[in-house]
Residue, then its C-alpha position, 0 to 999 in steps of 0.5 A: x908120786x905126784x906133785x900136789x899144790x895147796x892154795x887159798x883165795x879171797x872170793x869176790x863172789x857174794x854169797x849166797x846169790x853166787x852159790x851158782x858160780x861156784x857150781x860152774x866153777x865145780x862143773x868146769x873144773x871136773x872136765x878140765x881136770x879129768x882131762x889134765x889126770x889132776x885129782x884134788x879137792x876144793x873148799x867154798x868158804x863165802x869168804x874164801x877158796x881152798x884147793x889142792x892140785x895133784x898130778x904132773x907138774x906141769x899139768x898143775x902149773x897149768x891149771x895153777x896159771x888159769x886159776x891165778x888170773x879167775x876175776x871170781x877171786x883175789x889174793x891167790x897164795x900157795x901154801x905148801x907145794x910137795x911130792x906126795x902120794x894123791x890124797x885124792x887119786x878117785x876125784x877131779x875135783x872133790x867138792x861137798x858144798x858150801x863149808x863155811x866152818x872152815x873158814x877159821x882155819x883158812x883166814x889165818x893162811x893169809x897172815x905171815x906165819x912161822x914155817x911151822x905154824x904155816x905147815x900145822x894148818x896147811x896139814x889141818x886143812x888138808x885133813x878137813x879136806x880129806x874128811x870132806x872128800x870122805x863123807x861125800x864118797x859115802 
């Protein structure tokens, strides 16, 4: 078991200029990652981010704290923080590019929601993120 996090952001990158920051985002992340023994994945919207965590919680809380006060973003919400099995143990950072059909299901996170609605499209969006991680794997 692991502890896992999943939040989403509002960018203030500018797409599709910023395209190279999100790649040293991607970069950074993968070495700190490995080094932490965090896996997860990460979604870039043009308009948002979307990242789950798994590992020790403390190695999560770490990363958790860093990525909280990144100028690159704003509006940092945890939306489901759970012990679960890693749905990504083989990647530091699974990341496919640019997915900005996604975005629909990422905006309405930042609304208030009713805790079961929330959960639905948290698990909608863990499972695009599963399929992501997937086909990347090939």
């Amino acid at each position: 078991m692991a502890y896992s996090l999943l939040y989403v952001s509002k960018t203030l990158l500018q797409f599709p200029a910023d395209g190279a920051e999100v790649a040293k985002i991607v970069e950074g992340s993968l070495a700190r990652n490995a080094n932490l023994g965090v896996t997860g994945a990460l979604i870039s919207t043009g308009q948002h981010f979307a990242q789950v965590l798994e590992g020790k919680q403390a190695a999560v809380d770490e990363l958790m704290a860093s990525i909280s006060t990144d100028p690159r973003h704003m509006k940092v919400k945890i939306i489901r923080v759970v012990e679960e099995d890693r749905r990504f143990p083989d990647w530091a950072l699974a990341y496919s590019g640019m997915a900005g059909v996604v975005d629909r299901h990422i905006a309405p996170l930042f609304s208030p929601l009713p805790e079961s609605e929330a959960t639905h499209l948290a698990m909608r969006l863990l499972g695009m993120m599963e399929e992501f991680a997937r086909i990347q794997a090939g």
